[in-house]
Every structure is written in C-alpha cells, then in structure tokens.
C-alpha positions as CSV (number, residue, x, y, z in Angstrom):
1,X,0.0,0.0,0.0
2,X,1.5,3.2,-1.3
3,X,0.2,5.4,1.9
4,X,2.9,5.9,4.7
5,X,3.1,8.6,7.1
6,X,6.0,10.0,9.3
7,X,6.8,8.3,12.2
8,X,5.8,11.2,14.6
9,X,2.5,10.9,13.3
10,X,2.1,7.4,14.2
11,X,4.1,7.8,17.4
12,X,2.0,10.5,18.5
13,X,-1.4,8.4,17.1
14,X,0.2,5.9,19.7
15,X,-0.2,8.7,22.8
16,X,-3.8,8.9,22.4
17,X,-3.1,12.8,20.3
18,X,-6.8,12.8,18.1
19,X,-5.0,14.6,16.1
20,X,-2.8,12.3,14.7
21,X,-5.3,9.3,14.6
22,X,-7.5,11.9,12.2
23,X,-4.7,12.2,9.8
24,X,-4.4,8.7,9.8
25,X,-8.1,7.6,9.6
26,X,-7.8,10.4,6.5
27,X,-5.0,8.8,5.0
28,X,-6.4,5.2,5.2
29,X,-10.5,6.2,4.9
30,X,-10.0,5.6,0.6
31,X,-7.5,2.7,0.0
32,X,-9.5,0.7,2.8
33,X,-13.0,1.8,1.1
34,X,-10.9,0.3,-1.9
35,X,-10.1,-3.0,0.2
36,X,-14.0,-3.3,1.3
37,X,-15.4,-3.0,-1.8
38,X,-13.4,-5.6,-3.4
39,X,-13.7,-8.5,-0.8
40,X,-17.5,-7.4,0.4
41,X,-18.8,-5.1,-2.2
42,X,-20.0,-7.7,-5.0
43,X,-22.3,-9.1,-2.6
44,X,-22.2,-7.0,0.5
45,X,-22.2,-3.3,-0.7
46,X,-24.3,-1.5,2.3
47,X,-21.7,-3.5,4.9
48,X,-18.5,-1.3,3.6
49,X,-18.8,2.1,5.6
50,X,-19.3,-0.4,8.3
51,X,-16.5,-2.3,7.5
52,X,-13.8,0.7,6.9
53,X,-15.2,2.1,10.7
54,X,-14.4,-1.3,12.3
55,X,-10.9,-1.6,10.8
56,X,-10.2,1.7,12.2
57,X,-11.7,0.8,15.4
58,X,-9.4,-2.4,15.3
59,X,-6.4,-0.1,14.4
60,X,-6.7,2.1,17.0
61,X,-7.1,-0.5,19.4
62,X,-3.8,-2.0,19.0
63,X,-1.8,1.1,17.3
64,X,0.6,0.7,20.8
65,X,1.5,-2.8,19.6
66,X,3.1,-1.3,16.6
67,X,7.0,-1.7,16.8
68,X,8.9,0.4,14.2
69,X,11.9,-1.5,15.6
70,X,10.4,-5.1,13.3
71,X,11.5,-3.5,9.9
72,X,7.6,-3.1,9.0
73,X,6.0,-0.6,7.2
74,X,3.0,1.3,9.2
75,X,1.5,0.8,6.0
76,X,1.4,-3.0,5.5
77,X,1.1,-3.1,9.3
78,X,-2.9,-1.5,8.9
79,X,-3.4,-3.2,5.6
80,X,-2.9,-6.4,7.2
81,X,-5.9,-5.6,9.8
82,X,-8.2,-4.3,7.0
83,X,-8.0,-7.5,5.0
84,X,-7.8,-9.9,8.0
85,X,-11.5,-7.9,9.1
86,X,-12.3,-8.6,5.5
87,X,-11.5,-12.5,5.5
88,X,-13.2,-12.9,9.3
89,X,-16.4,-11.5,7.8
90,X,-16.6,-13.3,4.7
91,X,-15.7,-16.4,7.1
92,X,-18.8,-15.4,9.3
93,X,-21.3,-15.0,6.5
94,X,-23.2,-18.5,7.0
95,X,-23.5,-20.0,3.1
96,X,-27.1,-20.9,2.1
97,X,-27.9,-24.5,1.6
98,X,-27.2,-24.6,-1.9
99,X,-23.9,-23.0,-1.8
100,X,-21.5,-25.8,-2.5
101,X,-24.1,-27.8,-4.6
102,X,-23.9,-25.3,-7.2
103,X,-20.0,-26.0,-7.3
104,X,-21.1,-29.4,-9.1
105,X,-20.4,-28.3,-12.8
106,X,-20.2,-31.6,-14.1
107,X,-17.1,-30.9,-16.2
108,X,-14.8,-33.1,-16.9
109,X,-11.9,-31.7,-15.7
110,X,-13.8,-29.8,-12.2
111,X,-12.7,-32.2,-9.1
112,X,-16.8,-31.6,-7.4
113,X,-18.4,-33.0,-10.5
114,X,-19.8,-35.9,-8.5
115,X,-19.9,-34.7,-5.2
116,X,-23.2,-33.4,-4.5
117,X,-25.9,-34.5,-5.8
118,X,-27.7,-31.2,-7.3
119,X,-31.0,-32.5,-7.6
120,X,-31.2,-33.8,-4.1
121,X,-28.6,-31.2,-2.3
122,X,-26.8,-31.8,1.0
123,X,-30.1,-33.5,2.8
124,X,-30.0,-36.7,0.7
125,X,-27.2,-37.3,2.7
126,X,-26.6,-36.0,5.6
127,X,-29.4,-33.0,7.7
128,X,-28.4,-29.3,6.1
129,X,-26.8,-28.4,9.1
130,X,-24.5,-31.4,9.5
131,X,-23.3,-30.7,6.1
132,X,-22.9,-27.1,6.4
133,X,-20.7,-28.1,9.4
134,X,-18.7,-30.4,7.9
135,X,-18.1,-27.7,5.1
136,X,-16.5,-25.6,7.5
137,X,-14.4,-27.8,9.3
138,X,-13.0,-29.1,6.2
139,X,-12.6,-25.6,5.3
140,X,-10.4,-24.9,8.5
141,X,-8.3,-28.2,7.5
142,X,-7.0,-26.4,4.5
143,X,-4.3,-23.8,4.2
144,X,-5.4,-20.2,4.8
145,X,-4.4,-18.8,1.9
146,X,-6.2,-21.7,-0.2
147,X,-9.3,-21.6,2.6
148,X,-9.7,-17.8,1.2
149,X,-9.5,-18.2,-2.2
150,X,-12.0,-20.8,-1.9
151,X,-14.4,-18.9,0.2
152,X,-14.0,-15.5,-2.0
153,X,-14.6,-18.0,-5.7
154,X,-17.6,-20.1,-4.4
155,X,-18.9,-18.3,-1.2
156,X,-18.8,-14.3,-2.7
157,X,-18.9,-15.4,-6.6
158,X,-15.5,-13.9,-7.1
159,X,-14.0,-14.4,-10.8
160,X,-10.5,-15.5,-10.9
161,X,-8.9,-12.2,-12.1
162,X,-10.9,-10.5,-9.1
163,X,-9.5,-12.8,-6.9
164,X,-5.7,-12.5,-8.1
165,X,-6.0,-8.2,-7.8
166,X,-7.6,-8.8,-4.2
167,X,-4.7,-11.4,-3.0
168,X,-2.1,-10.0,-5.0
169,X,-1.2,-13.1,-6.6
170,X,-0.6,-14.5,-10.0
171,X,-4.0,-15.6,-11.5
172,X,-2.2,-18.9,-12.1
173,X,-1.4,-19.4,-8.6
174,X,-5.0,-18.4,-7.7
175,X,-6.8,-21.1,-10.2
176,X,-4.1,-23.6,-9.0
177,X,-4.7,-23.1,-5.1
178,X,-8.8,-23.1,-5.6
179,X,-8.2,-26.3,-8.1
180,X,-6.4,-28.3,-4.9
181,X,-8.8,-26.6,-2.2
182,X,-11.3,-28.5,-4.0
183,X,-9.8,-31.2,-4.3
184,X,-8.6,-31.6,-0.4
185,X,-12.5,-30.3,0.1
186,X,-13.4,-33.5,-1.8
187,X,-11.1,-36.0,-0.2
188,X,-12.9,-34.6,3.2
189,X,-16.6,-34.4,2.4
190,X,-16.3,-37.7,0.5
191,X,-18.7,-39.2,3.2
192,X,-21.4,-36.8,1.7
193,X,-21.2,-37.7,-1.7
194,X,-24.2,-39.2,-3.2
195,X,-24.1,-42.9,-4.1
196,X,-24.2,-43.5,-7.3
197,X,-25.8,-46.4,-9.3
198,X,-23.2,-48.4,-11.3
C-alpha cells in the first residue's frame, strides 16, 4: 500500500493525540473503502462504511502494539488488519444451503463434479446443518491462503482475475490453489457424496 506517514504521526497516534489518529483515519479512509469493496462489495455493498469504521476501530485498538523497531511498514502493518477484518467476515457469512451444490459443474476436468448431488442437495445425505458443518471444518483443515481463495470463488462469486488483484497473486497461482482446495474439500466431504448407481 503506497500510503505511509512520518513516524511522529504514528508515534503521536500511539499517545492517544486525536489529532494524529485523524490524519491517519484520513490517509487510510480511501484505500480501505478500496479494500472493502473488493472482498465485500459484489455481494455486501451496504456493509462497507461499516467495514472501513471497524478496521479503524481495530487499528486504533492496538496502534501501541506497533514496533517500528520489526522493519515493518505502518503501511502494510494497517493493511494487514483491513484484510484480516475482511476475510473474518466473509468467514462469518453462513453459506445458504445450496452453496457448494452449485459447485457441481459436471465438467470433466472440475474435481466436485460428482460430489453433491444437485437434484437432491446436501439432505439426501446427511441433515443441512450437518453438512454445512462439515463444510466448515473441512474448510479450516486447508491452508489459509487456499481456505480464502475458496471462500472468496464459491462463497462471494468472485471471478478469478478478481480474486488474483484482491490477494495480489498470480491468476495462475489463484486457479491452481482453488483447483487443490477443491480437491482436499473432496477427499474430506467424500462421506457426503451421493451414491451413485453403477
């Protein structure tokens, strides 16, 4: 994040001077309106003035835990709160039923084809809750990074090229991470998968 500010800003911000935690609040209010948007906005758009108010609140709760002595920008160290707020409210939006069944594409090459049955959905197997339980465990036995990526492609309808400017990866390593999430993801909910005739 291009936005840094002199350390006797931030060191003041740090004393409790309002002062300095207004220039900072108007130095961050735009790129983390930026930030918001892109991880809630597509399916969350009243929730980012919201969002931007609790990162600040976040910030400011913990500013006297920044230590320029660590090398760290003051930059990356706020950034890093505004997309960790992001992530734990996508995390915390509950996915309706029919979330995951709508992964099943029936493509050759897409790793879910056969793993819930779309016509039935998650109770032909298991009760809805159950399932939607097991989603999220399995979703916590997978890497952070890939657990994301997942959750912003199926959970917030994310394209891949979204995904890669949100992350600041390589749209290669994006499709490649969300390919082996679902993979893992099957491998785990493979006790849900519909029986099939022969």
């Amino acid at each position: 994040m291009p936005y840094d500010l002199p350390v006797e800003v931030v060191r003041r911000a740090q004393d409790g001077d309002l002062d300095a935690q207004r220039t900072i609040a108007d130095t961050y209010t735009h790129p983390f309106t930026v930030t918001a948007r892109r991880f809630l906005g597509q399916r969350f758009p009243n929730e980012i003035e919201d969002a931007v108010q609790e990162i600040f609140l976040r910030i400011f709760n913990h500013i006297r835990d920044f230590d320029f002595t660590r090398g760290v920008k003051f930059s990356t160290w706020v950034y890093t709160f505004a997309r960790n707020y992001c992530f734990d409210r996508l995390k915390s939006k509950k996915p309706v039923a029919r979330a995951l069944p709508a992964l099943s594409r029936h493509q050759e090459d897409d790793p879910l084809g056969d793993w819930i049955d779309e016509e039935r959905g998650p109770d032909g197997n298991a009760a809805e809750d159950e399932f939607l339980g097991a989603v999220e465990k399995a979703l916590k036995r997978l890497k952070p990074d890939s657990e994301n990526i997942f959750r912003l492609r199926e959970y917030q309808g994310l394209e891949f090229h979204q995904i890669a400017k949100v992350l600041r990866q390589p749209i290669g390593t994006v499709k490649s991470k969300h390919y082996r999430a679902c993979i893992r993801l099957r491998d785990l909910l493979d006790p849900f998968r519909p029986s099939r005739a022969a």
